[in-house]
Short mmCIF file of the C-alpha atoms (twelve columns), coordinates in Angstrom:
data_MODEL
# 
_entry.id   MODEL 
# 
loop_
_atom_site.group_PDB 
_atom_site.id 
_atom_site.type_symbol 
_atom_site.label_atom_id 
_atom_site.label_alt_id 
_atom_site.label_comp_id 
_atom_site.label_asym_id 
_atom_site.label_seq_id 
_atom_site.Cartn_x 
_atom_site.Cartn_y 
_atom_site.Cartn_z 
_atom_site.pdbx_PDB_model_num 
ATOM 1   C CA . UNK A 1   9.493   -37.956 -9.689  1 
ATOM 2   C CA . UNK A 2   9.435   -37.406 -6.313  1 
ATOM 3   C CA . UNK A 3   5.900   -36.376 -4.863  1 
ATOM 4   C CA . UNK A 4   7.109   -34.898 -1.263  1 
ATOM 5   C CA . UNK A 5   7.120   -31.496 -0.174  1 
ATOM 6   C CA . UNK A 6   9.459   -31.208 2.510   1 
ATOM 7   C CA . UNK A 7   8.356   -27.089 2.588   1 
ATOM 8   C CA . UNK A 8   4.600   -28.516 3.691   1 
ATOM 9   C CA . UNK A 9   5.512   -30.754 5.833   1 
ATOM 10  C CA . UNK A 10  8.120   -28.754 7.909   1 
ATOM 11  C CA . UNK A 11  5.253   -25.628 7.903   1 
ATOM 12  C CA . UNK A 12  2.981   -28.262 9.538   1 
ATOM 13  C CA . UNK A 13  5.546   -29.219 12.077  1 
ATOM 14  C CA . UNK A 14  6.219   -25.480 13.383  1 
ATOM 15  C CA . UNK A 15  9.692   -25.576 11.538  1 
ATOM 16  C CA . UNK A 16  11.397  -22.431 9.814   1 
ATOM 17  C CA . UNK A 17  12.304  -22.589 5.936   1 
ATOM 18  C CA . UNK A 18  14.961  -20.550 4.268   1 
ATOM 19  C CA . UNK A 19  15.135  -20.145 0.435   1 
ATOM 20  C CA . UNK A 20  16.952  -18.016 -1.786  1 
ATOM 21  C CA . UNK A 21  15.012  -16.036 -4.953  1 
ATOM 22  C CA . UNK A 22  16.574  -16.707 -8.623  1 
ATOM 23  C CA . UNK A 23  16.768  -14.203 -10.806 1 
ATOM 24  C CA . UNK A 24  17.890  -16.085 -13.927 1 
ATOM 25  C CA . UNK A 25  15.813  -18.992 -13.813 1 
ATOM 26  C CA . UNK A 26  18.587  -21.185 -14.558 1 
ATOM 27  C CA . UNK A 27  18.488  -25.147 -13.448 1 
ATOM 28  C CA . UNK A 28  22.101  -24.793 -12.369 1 
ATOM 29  C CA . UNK A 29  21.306  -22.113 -10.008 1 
ATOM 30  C CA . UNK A 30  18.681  -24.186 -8.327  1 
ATOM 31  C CA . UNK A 31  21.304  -27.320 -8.489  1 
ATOM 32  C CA . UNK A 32  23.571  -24.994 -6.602  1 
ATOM 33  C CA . UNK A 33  21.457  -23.564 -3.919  1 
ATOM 34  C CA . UNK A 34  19.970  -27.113 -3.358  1 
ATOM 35  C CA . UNK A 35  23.555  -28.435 -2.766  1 
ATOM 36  C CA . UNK A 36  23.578  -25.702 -0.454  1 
ATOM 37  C CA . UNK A 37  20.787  -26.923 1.546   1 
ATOM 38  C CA . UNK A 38  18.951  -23.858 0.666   1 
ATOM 39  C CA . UNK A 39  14.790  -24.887 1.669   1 
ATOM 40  C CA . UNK A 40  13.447  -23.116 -1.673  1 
ATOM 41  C CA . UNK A 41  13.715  -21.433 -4.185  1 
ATOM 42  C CA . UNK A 42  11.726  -18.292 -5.387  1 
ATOM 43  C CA . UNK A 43  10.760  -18.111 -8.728  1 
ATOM 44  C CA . UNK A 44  8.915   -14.703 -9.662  1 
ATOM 45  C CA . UNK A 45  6.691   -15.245 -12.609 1 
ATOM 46  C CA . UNK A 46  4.220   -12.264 -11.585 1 
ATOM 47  C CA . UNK A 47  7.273   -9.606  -12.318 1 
ATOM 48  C CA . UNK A 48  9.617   -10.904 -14.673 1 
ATOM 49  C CA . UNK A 49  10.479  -14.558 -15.984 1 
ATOM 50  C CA . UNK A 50  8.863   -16.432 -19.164 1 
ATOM 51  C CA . UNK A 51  5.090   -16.945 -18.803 1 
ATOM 52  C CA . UNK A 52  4.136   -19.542 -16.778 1 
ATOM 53  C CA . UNK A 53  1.593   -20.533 -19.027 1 
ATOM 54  C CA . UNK A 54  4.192   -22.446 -21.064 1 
ATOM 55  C CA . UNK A 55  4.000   -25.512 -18.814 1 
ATOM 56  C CA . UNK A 56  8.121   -26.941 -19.903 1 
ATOM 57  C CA . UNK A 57  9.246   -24.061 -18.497 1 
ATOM 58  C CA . UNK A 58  9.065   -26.053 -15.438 1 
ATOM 59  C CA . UNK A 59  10.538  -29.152 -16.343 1 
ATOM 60  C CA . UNK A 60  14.398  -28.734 -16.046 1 
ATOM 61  C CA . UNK A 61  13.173  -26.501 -13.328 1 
ATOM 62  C CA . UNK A 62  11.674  -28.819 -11.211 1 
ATOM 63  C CA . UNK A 63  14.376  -31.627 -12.251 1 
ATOM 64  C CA . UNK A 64  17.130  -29.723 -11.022 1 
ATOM 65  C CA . UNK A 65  15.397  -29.000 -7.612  1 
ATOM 66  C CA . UNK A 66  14.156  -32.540 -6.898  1 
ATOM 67  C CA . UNK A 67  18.149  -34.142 -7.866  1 
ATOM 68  C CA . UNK A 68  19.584  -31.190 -5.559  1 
ATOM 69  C CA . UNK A 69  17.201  -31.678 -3.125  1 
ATOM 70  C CA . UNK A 70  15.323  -28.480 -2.657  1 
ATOM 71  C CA . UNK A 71  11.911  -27.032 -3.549  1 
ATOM 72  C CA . UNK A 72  10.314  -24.491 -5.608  1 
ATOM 73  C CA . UNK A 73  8.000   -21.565 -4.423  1 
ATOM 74  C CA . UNK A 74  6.339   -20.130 -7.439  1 
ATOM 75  C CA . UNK A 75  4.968   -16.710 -7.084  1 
ATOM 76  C CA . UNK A 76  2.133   -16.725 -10.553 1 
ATOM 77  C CA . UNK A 77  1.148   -13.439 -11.586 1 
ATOM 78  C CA . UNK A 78  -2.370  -14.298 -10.614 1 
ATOM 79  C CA . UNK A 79  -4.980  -16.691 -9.263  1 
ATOM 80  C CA . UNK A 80  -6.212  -17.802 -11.991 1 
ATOM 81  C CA . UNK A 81  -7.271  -21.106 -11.651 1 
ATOM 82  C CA . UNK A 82  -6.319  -22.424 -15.133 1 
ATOM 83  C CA . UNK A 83  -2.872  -21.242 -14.268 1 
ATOM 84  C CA . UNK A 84  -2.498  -23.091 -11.201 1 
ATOM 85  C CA . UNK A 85  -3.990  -25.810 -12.564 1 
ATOM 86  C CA . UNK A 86  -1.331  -25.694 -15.457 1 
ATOM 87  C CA . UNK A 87  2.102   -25.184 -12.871 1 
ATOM 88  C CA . UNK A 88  1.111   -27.894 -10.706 1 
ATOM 89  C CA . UNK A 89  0.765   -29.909 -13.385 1 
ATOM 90  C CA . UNK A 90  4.044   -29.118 -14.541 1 
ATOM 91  C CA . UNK A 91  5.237   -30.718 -11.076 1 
ATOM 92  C CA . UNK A 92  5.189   -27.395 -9.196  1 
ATOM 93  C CA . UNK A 93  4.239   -28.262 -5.224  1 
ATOM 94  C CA . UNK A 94  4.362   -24.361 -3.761  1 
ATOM 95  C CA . UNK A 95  2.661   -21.980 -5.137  1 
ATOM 96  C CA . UNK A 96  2.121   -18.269 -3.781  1 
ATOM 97  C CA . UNK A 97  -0.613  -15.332 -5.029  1 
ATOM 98  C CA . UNK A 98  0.338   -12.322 -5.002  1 
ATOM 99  C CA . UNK A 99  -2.139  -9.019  -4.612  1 
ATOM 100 C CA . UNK A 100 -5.329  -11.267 -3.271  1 
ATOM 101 C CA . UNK A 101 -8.461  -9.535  -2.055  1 
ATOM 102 C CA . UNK A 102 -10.675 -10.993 -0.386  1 
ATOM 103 C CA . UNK A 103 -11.392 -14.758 1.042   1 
ATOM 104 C CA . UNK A 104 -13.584 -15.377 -1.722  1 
ATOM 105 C CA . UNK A 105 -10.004 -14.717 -4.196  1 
ATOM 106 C CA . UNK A 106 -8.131  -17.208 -1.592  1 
ATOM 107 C CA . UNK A 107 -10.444 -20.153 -1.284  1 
ATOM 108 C CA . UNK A 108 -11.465 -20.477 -4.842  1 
ATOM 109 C CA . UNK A 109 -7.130  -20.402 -5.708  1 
ATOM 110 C CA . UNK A 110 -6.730  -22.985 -2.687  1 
ATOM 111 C CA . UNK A 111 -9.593  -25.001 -3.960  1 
ATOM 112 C CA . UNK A 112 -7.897  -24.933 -7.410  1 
ATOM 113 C CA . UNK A 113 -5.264  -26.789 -5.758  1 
ATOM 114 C CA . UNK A 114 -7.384  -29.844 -4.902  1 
ATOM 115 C CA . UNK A 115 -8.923  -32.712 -6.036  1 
ATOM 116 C CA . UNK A 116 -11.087 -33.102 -2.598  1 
ATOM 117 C CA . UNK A 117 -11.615 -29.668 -0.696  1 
ATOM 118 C CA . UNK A 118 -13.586 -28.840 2.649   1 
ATOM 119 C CA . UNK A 119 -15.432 -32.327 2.626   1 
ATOM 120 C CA . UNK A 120 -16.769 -31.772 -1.054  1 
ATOM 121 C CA . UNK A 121 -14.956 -32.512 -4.897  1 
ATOM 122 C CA . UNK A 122 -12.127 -29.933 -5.639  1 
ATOM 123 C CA . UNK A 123 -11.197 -27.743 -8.674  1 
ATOM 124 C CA . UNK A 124 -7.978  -29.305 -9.506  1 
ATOM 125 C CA . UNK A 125 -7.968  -31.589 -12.652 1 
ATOM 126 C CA . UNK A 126 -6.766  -35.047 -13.907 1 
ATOM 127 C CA . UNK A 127 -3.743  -34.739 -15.880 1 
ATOM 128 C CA . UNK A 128 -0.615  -37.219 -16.995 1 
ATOM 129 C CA . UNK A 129 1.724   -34.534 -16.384 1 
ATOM 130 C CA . UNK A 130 5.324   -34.622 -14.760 1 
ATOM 131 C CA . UNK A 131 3.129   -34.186 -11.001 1 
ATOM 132 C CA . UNK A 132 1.725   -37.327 -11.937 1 
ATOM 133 C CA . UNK A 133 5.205   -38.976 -13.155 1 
ATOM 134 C CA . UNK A 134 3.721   -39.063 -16.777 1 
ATOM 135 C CA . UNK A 135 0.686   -40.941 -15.589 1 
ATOM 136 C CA . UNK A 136 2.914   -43.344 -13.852 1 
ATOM 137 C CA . UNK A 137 1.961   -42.512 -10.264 1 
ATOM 138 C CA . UNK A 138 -0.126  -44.695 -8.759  1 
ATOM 139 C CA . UNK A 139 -1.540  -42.247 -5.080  1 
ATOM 140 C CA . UNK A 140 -1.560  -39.270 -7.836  1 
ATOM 141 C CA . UNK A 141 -4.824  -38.004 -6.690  1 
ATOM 142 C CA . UNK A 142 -4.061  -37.942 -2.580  1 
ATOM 143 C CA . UNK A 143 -0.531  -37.522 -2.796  1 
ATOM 144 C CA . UNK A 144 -1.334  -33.961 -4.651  1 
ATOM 145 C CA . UNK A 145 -4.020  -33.347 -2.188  1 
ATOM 146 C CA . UNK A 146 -1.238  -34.092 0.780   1 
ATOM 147 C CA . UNK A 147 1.760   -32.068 -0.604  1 
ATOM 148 C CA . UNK A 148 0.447   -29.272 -2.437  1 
ATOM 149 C CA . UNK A 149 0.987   -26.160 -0.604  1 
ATOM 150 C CA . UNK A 150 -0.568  -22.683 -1.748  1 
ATOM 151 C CA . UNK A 151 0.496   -19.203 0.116   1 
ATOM 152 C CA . UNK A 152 -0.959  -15.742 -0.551  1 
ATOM 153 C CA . UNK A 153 0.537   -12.315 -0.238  1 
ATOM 154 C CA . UNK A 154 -1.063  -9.745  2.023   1 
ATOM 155 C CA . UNK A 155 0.012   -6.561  0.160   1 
ATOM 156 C CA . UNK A 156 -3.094  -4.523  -0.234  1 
ATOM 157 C CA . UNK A 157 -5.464  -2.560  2.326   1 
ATOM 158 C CA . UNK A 158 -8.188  -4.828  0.722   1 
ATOM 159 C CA . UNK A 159 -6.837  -8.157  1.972   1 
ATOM 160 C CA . UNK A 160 -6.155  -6.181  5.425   1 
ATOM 161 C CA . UNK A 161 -9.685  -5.711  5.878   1 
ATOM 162 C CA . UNK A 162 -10.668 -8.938  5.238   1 
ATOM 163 C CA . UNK A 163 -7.756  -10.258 7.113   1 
ATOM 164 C CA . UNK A 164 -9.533  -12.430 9.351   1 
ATOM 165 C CA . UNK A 165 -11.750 -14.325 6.557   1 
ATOM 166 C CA . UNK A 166 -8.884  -14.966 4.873   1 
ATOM 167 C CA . UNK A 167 -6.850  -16.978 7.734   1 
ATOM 168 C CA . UNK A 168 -9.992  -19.189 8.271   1 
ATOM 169 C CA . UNK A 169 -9.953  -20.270 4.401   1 
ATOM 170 C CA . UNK A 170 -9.268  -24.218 4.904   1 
ATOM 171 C CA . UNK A 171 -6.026  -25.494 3.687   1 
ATOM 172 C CA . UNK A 172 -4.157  -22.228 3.229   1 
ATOM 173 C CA . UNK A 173 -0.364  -23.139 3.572   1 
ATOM 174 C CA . UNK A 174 0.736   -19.324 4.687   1 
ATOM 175 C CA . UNK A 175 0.751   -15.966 4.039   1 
ATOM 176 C CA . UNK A 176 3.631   -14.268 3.010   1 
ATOM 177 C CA . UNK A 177 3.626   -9.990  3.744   1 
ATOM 178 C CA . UNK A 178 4.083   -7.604  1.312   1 
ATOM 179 C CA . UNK A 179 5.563   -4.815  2.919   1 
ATOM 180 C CA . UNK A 180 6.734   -2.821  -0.392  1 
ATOM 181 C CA . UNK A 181 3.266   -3.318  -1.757  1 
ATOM 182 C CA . UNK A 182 1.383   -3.156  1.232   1 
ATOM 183 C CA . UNK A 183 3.278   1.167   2.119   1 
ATOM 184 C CA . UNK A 184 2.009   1.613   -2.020  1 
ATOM 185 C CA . UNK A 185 -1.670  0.622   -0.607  1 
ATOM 186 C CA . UNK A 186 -1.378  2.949   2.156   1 
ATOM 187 C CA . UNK A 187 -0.223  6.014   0.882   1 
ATOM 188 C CA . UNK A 188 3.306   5.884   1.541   1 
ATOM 189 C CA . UNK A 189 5.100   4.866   -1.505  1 
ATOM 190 C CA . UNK A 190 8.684   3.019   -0.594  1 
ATOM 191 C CA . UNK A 191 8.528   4.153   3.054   1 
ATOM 192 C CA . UNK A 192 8.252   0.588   4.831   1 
ATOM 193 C CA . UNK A 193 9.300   2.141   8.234   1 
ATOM 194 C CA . UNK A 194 6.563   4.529   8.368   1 
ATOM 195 C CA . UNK A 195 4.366   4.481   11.458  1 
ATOM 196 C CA . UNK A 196 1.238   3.275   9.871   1 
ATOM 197 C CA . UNK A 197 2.803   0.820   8.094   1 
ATOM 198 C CA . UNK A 198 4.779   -1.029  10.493  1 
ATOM 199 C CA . UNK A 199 1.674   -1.327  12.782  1 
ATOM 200 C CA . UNK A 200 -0.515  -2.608  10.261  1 
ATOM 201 C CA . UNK A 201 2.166   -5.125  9.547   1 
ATOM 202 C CA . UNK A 202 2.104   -5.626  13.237  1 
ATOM 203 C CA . UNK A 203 -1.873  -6.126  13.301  1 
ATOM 204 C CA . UNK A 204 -0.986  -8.612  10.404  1 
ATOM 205 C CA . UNK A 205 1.161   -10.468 12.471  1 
ATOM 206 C CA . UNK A 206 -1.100  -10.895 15.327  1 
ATOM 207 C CA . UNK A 207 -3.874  -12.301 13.065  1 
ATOM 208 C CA . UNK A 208 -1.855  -14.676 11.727  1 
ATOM 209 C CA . UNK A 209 -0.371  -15.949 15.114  1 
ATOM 210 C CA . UNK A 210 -3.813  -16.511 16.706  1 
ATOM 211 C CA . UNK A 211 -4.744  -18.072 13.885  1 
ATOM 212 C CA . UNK A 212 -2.143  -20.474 13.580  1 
ATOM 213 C CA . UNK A 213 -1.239  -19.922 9.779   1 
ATOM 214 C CA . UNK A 214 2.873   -19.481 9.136   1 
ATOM 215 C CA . UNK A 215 3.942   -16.467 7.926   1 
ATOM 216 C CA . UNK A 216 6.583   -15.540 5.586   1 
ATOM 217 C CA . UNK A 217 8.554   -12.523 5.050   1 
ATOM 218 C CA . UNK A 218 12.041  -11.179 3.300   1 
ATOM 219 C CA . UNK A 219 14.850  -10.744 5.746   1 
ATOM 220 C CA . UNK A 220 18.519  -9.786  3.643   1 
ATOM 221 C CA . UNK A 221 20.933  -10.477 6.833   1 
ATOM 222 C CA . UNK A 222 21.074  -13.346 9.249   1 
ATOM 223 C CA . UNK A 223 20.553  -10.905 12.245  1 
ATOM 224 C CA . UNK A 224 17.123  -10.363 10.691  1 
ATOM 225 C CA . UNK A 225 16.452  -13.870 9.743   1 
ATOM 226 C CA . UNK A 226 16.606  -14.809 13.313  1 
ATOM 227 C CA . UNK A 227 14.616  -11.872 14.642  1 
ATOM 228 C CA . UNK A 228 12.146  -12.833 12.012  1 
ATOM 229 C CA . UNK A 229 12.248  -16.687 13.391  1 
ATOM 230 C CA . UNK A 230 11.890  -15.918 17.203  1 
ATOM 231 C CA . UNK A 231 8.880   -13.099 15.906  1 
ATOM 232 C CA . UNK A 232 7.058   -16.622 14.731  1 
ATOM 233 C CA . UNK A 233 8.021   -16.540 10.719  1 
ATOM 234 C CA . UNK A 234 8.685   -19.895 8.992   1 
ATOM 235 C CA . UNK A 235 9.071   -18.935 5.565   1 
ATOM 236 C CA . UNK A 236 12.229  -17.184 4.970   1 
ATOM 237 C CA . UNK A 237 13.595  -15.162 1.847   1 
ATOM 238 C CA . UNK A 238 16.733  -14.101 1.831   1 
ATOM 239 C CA . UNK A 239 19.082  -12.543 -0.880  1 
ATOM 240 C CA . UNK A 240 18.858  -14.373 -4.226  1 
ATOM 241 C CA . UNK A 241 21.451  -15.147 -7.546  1 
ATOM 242 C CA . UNK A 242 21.824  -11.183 -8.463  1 
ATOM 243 C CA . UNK A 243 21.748  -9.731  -5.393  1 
ATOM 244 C CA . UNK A 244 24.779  -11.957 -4.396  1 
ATOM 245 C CA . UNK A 245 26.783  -11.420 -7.354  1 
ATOM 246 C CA . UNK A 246 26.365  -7.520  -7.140  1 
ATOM 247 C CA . UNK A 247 27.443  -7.754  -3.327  1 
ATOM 248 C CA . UNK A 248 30.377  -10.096 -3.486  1 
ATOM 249 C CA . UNK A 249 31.724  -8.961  -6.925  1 
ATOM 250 C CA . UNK A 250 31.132  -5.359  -6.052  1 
ATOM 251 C CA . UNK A 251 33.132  -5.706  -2.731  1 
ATOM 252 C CA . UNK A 252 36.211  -8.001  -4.541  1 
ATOM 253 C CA . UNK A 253 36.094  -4.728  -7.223  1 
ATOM 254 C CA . UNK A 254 35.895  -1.863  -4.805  1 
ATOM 255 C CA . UNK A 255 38.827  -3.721  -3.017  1 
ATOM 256 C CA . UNK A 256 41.320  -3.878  -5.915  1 
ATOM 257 C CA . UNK A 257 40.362  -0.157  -7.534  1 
ATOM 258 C CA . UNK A 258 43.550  2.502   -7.073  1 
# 
């Protein structure tokens, strides 16, 4: 298996990466986009999907990204650190949180991640999983501790407010913002343009900037990919398996109806 995460290392060189979300959780989806060149792709376990607790899930997952030559980004439904023990096992290398609180909720999920952490012994675990090629892999312990990458969502007030305590937490890959969630939090339920919103997304922004973490965000349209680039984001949804087929079939159809 191969134990490189070319998401983590182009975060930490300033580039941009641009994945694609699948719906179906199929292999040959993730063989496609890879052939693509599509940088990752999103896998929602916190919404819908089998439970990520069931650890072969992953494994035709993460075989047909590695032969196609892309990554996965693994949104869990928690932090639980069991869980993220249990996907990076699995051969998982990006993981993001969703719906985090505080910096206390970040650093113990990041330090689930590792084997050293912040000068002192980790929380991650010794396993003979498919991470560690079956036991085969000889650098098992630092290669993990160099490749693993572990985002958060800002999408509630709470993680707002501790904003700043969050970006400090040591080896936090990026956080992604959660504008949908984040307009729930504030008291305006689907409106993402709303005033209040868009400058706390703004404040959000700035944070992250001066603190030199890479942000992520969902952009639909390559006008608003690039806006989102030159604004400073590096992690880039956009579109994913069902949204494409309901767009391209739905325009073919709409073009052949009397």
């Amino acid at each position: 298996m191969d134990q490189s995460n070319s998401v983590r290392r182009a975060l930490e060189s300033g580039d941009a990466v641009y994945g694609a979300k699948s719906s179906t959780f199929l292999p040959n989806v993730i063989e496609v986009y890879g052939e693509l060149g599509i940088d990752f792709v999103w896998l929602d376990f916190e919404h819908t999907g089998p439970s990520p607790y069931d650890s072969s899930v992953f494994e035709d997952l993460t075989r047909a990204a590695e032969v196609s030559g892309t990554e996965l980004l693994v949104r869990l439904p928690s932090a639980h650190p069991p869980l993220i023990r249990k996907v990076l096992d699995a051969g998982v290398r990006n993981l993001l949180i969703p719906r985090v609180d505080s910096a206390a909720d970040v650093r113990t999920a990041v330090e689930a991640t590792r084997f050293r952490y912040d000068g002192e012994p980790g929380q991650r675990g010794m396993a003979s999983g498919r991470s560690r090629t079956w036991g085969a892999s000889e650098n098992y312990v630092r290669s993990e501790d160099e490749e693993v990458c572990l985002g958060v969502m800002i999408e509630k007030t709470t993680a707002v407010d501790e904003l700043d305590g969050i970006l400090s937490v040591p080896e936090l890959g990026f956080v992604f913002i959660g504008p949908g969630d984040l307009s729930v939090q504030m008291g305006h339920p689907t409106n993402r343009d709303h005033d209040s919103v868009q400058n706390q997304i703004s404040d959000v922004e700035d944070a992250a900037r001066s603190a030199g973490v890479p942000m992520g965000c969902i952009r639909n349209d390559p006008e608003g990919v690039e806006a989102a680039v030159n604004d400073g984001y590096q992690v880039l949804r956009m579109g994913g398996d069902i949204s494409a087929i309901r767009e391209t079939l739905g325009e073919r159809l709409r073009a052949i109806s009397p």
